[in-house]
N, CA, C and O atoms as a GROMACS GRO file, in nm:
protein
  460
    1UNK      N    1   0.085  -0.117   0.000
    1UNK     CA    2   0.000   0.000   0.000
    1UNK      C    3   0.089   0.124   0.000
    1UNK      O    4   0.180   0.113   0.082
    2UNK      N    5   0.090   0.213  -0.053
    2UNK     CA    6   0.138   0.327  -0.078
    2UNK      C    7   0.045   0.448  -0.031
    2UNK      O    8  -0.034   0.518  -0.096
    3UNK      N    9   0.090   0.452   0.147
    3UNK     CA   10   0.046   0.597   0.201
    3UNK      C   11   0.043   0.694   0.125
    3UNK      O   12  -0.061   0.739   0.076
    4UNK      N   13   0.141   0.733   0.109
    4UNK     CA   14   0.201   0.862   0.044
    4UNK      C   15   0.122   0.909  -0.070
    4UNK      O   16   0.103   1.026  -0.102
    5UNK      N   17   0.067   0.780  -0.141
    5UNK     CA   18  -0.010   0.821  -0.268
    5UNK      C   19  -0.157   0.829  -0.232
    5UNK      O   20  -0.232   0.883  -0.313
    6UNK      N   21  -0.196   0.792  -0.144
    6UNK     CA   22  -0.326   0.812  -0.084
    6UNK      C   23  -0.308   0.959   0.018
    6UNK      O   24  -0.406   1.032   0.024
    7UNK      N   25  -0.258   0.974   0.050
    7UNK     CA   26  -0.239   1.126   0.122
    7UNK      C   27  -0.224   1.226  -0.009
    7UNK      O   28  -0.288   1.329   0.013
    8UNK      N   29  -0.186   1.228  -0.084
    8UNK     CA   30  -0.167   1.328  -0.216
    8UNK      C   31  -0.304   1.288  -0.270
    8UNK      O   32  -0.370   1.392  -0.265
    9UNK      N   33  -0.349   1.229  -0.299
    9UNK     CA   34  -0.480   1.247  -0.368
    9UNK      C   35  -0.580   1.316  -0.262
    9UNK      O   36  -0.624   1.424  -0.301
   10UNK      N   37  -0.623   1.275  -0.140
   10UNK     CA   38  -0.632   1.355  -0.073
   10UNK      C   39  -0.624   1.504  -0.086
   10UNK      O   40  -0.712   1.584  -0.117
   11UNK      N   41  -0.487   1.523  -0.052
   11UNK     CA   42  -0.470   1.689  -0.051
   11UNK      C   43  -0.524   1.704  -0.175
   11UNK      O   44  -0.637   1.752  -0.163
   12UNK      N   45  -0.489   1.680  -0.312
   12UNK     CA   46  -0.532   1.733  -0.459
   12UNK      C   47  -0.698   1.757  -0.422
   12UNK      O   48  -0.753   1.867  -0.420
   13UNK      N   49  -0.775   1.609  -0.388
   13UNK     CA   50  -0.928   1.631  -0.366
   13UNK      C   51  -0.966   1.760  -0.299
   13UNK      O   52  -1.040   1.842  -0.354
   14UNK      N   53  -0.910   1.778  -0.165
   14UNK     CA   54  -0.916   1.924  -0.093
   14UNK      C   55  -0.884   2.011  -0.158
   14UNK      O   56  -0.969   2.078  -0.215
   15UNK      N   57  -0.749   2.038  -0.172
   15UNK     CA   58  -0.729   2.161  -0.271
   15UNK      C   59  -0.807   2.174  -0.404
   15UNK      O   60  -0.821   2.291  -0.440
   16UNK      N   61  -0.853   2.092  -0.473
   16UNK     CA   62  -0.952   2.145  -0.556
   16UNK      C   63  -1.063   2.175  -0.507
   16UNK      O   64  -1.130   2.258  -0.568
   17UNK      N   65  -1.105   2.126  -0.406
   17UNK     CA   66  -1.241   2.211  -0.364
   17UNK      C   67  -1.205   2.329  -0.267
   17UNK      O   68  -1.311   2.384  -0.242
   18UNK      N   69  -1.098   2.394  -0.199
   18UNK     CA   70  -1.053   2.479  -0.115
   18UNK      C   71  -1.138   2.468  -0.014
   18UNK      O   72  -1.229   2.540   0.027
   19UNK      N   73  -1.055   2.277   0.047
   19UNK     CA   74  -1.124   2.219   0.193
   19UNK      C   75  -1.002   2.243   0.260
   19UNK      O   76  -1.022   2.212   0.378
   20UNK      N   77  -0.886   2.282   0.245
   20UNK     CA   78  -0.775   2.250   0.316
   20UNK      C   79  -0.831   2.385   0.434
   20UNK      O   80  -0.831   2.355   0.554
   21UNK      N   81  -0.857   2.469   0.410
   21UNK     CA   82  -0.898   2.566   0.514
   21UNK      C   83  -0.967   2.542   0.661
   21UNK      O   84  -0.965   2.601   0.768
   22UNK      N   85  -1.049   2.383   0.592
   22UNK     CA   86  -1.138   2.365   0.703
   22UNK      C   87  -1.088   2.238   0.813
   22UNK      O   88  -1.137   2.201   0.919
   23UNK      N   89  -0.969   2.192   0.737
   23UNK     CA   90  -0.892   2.101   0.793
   23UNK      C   91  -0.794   2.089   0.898
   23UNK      O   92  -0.686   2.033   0.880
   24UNK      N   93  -0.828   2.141   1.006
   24UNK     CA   94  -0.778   2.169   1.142
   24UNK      C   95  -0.796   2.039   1.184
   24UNK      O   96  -0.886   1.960   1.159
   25UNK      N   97  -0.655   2.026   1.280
   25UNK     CA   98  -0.672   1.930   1.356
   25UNK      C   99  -0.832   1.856   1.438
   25UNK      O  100  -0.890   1.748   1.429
   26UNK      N  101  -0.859   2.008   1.529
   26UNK     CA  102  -1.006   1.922   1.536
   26UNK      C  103  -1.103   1.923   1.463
   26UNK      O  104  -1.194   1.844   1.488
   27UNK      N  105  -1.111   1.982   1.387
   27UNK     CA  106  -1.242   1.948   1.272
   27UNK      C  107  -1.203   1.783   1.211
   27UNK      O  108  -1.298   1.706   1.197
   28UNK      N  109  -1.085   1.743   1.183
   28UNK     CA  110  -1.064   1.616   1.105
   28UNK      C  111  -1.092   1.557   1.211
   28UNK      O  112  -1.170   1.462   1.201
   29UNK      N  113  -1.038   1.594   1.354
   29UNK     CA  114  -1.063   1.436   1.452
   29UNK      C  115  -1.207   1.456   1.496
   29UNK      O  116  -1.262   1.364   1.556
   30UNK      N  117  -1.267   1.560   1.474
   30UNK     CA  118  -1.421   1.537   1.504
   30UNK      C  119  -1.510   1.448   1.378
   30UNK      O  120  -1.584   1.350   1.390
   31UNK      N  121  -1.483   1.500   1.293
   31UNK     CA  122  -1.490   1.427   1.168
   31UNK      C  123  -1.448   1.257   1.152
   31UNK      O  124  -1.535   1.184   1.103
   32UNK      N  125  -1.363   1.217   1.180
   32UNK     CA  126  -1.321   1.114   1.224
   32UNK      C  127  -1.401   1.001   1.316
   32UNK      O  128  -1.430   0.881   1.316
   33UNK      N  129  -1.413   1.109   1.383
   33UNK     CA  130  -1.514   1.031   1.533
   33UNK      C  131  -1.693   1.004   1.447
   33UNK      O  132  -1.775   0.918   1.479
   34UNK      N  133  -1.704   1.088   1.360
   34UNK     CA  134  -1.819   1.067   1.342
   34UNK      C  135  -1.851   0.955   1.241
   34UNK      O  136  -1.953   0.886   1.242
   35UNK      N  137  -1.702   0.946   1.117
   35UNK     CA  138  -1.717   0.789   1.046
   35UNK      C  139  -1.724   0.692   1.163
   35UNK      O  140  -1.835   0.644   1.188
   36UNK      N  141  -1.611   0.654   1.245
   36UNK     CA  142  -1.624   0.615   1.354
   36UNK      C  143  -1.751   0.555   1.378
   36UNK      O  144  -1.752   0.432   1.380
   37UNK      N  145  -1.832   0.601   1.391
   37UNK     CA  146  -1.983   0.626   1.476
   37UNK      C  147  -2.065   0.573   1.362
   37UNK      O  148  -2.135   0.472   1.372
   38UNK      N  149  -2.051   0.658   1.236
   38UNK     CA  150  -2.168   0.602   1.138
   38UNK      C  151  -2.082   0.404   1.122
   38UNK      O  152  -2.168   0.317   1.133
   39UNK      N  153  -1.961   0.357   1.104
   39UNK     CA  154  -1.927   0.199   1.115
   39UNK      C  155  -1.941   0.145   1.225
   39UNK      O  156  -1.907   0.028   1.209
   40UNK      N  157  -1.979   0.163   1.353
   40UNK     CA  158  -2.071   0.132   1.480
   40UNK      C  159  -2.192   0.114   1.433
   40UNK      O  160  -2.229  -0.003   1.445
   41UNK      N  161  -2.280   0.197   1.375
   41UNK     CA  162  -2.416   0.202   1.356
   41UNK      C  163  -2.451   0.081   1.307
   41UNK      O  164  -2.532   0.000   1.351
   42UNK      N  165  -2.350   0.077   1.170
   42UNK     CA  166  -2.403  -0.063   1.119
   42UNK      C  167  -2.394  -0.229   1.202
   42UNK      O  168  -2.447  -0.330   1.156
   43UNK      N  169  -2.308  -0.222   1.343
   43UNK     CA  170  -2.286  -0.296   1.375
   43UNK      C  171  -2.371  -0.309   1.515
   43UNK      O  172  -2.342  -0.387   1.605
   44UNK      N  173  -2.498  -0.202   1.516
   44UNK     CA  174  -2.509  -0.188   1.675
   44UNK      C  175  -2.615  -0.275   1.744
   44UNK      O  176  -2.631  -0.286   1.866
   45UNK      N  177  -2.674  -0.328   1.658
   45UNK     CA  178  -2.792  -0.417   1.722
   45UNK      C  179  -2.768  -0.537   1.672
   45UNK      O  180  -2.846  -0.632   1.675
   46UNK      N  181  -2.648  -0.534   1.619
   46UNK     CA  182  -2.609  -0.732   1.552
   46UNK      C  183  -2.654  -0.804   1.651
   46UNK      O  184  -2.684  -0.760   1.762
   47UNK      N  185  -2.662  -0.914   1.615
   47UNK     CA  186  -2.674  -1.036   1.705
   47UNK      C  187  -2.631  -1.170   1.673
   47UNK      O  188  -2.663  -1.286   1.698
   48UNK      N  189  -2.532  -1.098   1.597
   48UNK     CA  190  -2.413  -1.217   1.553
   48UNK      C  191  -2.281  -1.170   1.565
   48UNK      O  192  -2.199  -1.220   1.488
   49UNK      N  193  -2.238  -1.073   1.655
   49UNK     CA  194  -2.158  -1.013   1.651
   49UNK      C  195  -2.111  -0.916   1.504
   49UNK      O  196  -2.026  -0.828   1.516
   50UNK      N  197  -2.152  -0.934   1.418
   50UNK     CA  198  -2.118  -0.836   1.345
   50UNK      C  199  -2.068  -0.956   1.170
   50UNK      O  200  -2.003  -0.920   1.072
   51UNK      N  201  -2.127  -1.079   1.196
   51UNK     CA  202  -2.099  -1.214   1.110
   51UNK      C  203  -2.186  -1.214   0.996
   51UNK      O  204  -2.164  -1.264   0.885
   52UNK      N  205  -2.326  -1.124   1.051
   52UNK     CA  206  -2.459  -1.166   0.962
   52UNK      C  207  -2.400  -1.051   0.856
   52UNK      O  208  -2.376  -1.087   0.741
   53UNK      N  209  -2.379  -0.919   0.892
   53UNK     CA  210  -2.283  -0.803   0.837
   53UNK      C  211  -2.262  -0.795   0.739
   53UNK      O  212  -2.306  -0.733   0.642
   54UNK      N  213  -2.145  -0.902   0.770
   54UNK     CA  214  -2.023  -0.880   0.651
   54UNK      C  215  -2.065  -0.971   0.554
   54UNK      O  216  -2.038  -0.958   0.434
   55UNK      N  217  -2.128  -1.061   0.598
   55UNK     CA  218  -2.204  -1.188   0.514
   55UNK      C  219  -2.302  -1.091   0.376
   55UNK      O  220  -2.311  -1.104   0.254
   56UNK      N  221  -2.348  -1.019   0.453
   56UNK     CA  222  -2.426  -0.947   0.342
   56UNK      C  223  -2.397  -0.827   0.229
   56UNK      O  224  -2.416  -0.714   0.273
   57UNK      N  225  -2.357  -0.836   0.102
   57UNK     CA  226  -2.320  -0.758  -0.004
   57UNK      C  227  -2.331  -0.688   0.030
   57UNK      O  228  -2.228  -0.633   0.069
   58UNK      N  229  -2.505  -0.591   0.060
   58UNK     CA  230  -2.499  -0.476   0.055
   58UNK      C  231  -2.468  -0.408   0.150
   58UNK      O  232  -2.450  -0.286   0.143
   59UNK      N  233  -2.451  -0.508   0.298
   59UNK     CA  234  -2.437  -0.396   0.383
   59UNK      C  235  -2.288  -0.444   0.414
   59UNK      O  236  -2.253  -0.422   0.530
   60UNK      N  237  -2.208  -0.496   0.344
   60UNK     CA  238  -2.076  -0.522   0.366
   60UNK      C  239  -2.000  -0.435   0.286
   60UNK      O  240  -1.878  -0.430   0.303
   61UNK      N  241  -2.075  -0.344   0.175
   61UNK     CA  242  -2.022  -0.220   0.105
   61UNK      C  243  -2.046  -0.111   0.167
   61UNK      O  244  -1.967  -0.018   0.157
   62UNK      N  245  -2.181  -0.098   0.258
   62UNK     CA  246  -2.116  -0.036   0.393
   62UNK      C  247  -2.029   0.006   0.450
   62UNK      O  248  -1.978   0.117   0.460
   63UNK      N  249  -2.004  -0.128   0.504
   63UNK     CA  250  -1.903  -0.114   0.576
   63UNK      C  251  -1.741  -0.058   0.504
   63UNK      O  252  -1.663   0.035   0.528
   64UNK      N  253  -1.745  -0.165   0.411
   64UNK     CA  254  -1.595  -0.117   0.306
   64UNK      C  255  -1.570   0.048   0.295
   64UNK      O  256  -1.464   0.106   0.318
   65UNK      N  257  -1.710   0.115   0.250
   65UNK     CA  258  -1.686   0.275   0.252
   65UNK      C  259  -1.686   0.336   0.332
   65UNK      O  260  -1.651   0.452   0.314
   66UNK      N  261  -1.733   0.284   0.498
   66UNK     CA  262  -1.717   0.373   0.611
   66UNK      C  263  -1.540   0.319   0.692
   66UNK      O  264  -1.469   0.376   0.775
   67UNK      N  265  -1.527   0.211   0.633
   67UNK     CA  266  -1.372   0.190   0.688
   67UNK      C  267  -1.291   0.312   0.644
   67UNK      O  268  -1.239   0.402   0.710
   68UNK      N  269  -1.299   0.279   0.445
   68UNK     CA  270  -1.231   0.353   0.390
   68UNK      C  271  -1.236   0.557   0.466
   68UNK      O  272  -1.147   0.636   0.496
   69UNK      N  273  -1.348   0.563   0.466
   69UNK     CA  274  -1.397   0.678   0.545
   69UNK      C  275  -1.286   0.687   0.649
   69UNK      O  276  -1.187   0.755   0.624
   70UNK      N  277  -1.300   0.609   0.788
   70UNK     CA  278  -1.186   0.683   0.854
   70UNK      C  279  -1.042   0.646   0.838
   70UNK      O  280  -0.950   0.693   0.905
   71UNK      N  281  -1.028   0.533   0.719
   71UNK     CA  282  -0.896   0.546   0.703
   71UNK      C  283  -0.846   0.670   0.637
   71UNK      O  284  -0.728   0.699   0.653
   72UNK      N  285  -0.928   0.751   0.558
   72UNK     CA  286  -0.857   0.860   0.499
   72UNK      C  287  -0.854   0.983   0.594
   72UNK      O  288  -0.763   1.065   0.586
   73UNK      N  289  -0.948   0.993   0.676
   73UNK     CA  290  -0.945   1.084   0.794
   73UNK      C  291  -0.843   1.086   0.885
   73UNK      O  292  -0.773   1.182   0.919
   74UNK      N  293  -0.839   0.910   0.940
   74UNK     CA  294  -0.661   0.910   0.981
   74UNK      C  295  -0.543   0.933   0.891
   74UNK      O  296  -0.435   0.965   0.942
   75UNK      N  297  -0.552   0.924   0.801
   75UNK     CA  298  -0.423   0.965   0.732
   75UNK      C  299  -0.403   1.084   0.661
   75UNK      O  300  -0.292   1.108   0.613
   76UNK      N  301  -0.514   1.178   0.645
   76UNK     CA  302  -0.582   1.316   0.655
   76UNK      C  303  -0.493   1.371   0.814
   76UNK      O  304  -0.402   1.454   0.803
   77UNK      N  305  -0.516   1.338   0.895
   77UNK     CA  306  -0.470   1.390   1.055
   77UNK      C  307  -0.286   1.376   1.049
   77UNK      O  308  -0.204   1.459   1.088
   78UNK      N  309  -0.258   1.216   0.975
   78UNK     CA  310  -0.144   1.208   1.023
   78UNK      C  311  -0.039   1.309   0.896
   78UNK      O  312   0.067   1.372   0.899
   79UNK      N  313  -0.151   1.272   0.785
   79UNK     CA  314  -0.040   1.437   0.701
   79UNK      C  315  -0.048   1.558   0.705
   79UNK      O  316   0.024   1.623   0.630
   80UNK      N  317  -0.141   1.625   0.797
   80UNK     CA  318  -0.114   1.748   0.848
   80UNK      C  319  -0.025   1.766   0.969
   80UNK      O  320   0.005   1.872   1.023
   81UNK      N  321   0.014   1.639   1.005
   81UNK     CA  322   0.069   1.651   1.134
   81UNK      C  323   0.242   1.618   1.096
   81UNK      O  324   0.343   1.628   1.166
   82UNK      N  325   0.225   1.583   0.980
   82UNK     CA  326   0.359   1.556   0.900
   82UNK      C  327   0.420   1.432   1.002
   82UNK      O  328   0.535   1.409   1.041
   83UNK      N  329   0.310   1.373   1.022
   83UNK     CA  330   0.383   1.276   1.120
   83UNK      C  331   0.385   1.112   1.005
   83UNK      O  332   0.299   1.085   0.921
   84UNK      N  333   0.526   1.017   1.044
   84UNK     CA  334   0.511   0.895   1.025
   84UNK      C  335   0.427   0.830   1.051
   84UNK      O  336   0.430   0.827   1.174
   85UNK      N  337   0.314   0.747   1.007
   85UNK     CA  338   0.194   0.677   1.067
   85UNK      C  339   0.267   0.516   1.071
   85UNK      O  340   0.238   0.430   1.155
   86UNK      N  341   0.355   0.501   0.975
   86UNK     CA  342   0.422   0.381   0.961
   86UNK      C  343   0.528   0.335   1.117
   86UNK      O  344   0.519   0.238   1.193
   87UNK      N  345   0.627   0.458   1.115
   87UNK     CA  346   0.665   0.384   1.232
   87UNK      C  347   0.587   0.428   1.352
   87UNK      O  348   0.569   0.346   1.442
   88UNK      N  349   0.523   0.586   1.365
   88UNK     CA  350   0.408   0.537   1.512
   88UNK      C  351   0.322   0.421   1.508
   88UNK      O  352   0.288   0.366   1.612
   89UNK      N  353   0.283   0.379   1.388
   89UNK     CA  354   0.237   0.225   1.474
   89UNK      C  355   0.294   0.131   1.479
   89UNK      O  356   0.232   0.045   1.541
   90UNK      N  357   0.407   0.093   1.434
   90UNK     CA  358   0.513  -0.004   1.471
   90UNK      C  359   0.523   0.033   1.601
   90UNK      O  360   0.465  -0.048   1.674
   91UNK      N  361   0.577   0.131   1.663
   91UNK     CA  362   0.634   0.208   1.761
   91UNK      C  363   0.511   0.135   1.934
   91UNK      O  364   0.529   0.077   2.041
   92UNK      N  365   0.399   0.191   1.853
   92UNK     CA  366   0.298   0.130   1.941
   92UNK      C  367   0.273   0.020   1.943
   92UNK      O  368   0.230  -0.027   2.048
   93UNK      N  369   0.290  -0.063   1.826
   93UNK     CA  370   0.299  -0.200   1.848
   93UNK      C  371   0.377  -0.315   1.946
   93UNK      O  372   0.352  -0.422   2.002
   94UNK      N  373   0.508  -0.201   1.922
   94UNK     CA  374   0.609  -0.265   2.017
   94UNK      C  375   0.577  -0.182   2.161
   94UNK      O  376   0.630  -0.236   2.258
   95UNK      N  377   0.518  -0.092   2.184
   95UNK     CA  378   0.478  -0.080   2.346
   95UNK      C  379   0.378  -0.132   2.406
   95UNK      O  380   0.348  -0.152   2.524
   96UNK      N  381   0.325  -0.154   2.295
   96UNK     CA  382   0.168  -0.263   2.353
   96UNK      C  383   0.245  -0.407   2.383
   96UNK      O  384   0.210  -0.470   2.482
   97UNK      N  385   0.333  -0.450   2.310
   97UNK     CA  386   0.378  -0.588   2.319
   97UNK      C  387   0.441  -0.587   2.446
   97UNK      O  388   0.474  -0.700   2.482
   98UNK      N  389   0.478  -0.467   2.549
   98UNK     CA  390   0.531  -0.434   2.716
   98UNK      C  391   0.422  -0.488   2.741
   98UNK      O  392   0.405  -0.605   2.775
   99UNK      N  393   0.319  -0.381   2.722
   99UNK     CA  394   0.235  -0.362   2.850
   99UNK      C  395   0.148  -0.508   2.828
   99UNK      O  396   0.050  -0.503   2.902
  100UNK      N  397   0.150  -0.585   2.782
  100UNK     CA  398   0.052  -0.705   2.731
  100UNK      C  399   0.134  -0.819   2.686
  100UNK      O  400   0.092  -0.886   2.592
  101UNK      N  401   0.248  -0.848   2.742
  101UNK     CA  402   0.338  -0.970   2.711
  101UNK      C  403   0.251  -1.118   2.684
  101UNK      O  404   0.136  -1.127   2.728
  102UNK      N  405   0.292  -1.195   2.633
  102UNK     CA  406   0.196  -1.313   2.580
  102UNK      C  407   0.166  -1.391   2.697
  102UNK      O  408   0.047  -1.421   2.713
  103UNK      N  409   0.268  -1.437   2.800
  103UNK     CA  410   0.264  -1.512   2.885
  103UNK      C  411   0.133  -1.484   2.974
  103UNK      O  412   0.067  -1.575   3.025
  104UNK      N  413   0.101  -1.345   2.988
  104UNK     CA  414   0.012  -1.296   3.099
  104UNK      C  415  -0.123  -1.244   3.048
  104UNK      O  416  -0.226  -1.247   3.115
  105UNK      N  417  -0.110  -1.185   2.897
  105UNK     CA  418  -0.207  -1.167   2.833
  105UNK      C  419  -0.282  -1.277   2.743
  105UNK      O  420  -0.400  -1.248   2.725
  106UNK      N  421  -0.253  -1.360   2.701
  106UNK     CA  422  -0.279  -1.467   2.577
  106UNK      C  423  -0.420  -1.522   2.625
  106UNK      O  424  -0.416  -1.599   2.721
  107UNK      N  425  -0.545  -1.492   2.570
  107UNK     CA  426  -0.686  -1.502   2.599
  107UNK      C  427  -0.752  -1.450   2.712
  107UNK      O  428  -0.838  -1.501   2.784
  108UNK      N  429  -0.705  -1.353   2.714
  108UNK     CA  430  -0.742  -1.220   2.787
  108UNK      C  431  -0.777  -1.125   2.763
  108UNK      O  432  -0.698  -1.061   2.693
  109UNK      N  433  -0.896  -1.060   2.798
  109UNK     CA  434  -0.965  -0.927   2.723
  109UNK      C  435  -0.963  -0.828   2.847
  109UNK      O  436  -1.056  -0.752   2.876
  110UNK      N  437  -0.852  -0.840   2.911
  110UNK     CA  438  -0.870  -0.744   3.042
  110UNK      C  439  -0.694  -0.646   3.018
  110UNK      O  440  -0.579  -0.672   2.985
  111UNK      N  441  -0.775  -0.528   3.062
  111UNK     CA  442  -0.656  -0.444   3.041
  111UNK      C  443  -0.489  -0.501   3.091
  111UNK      O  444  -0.447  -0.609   3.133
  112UNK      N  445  -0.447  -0.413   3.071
  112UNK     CA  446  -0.241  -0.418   3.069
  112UNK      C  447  -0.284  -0.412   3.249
  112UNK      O  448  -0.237  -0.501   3.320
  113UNK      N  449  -0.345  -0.338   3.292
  113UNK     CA  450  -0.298  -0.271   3.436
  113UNK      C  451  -0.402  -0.381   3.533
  113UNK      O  452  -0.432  -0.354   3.649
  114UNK      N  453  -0.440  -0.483   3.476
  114UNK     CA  454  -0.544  -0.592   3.606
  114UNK      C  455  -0.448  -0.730   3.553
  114UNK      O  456  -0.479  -0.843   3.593
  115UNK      N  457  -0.364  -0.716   3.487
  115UNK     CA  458  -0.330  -0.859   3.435
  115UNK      C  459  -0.216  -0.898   3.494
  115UNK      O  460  -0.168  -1.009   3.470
   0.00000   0.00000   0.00000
């Protein structure tokens, strides 16, 4: 996958409509929160955990466009922030792998700090 080329189309999409103005940190992470919220929706009264879902075409294109949704919002945030998204989540990967070592965590859904 090529970030970089998905963040430039991006900006081009904004800058041709002269959205970059409105693209403040919190407007994108409020924005964010709200794809967020609309890919919850589709999942909120499952009763298959979220199996019957994806099972279904149409509402599994749903889902595909509200992912895509906050994936570009996160990577919208992380190129105004001119930040690496590649190694901050490596970075976090390897601090989660502290706080949640296998031995103590491995079929456990309870936080770093009760385990």
């Amino acid at each position: 996958m090529d970030v970089e080329k998905i963040q430039q189309k991006l900006r081009d999409f904004s800058e041709e409509r002269d959205w970059e103005q409105f693209h403040s940190p919190k407007n994108l992470s409020m924005a964010l929160s709200v794809e967020v919220a609309e890919l919850v929706e589709i999942f909120q009264w499952s009763q298959s955990g979220g199996l019957d879902e994806i099972a279904d075409p149409n509402t599994r294109k749903e889902i595909e466009e509200e992912v895509a949704d906050v994936f570009n919002y996160v990577l919208k945030i992380a190129d105004l922030l001119d930040m690496d998204l590649e190694k901050a989540a490596l970075e976090k990967i390897k601090n989660n792998a502290k706080k949640y070592p296998v031995e103590a965590s491995r079929g456990k859904s309870i936080k770093y700090d009760q385990l």
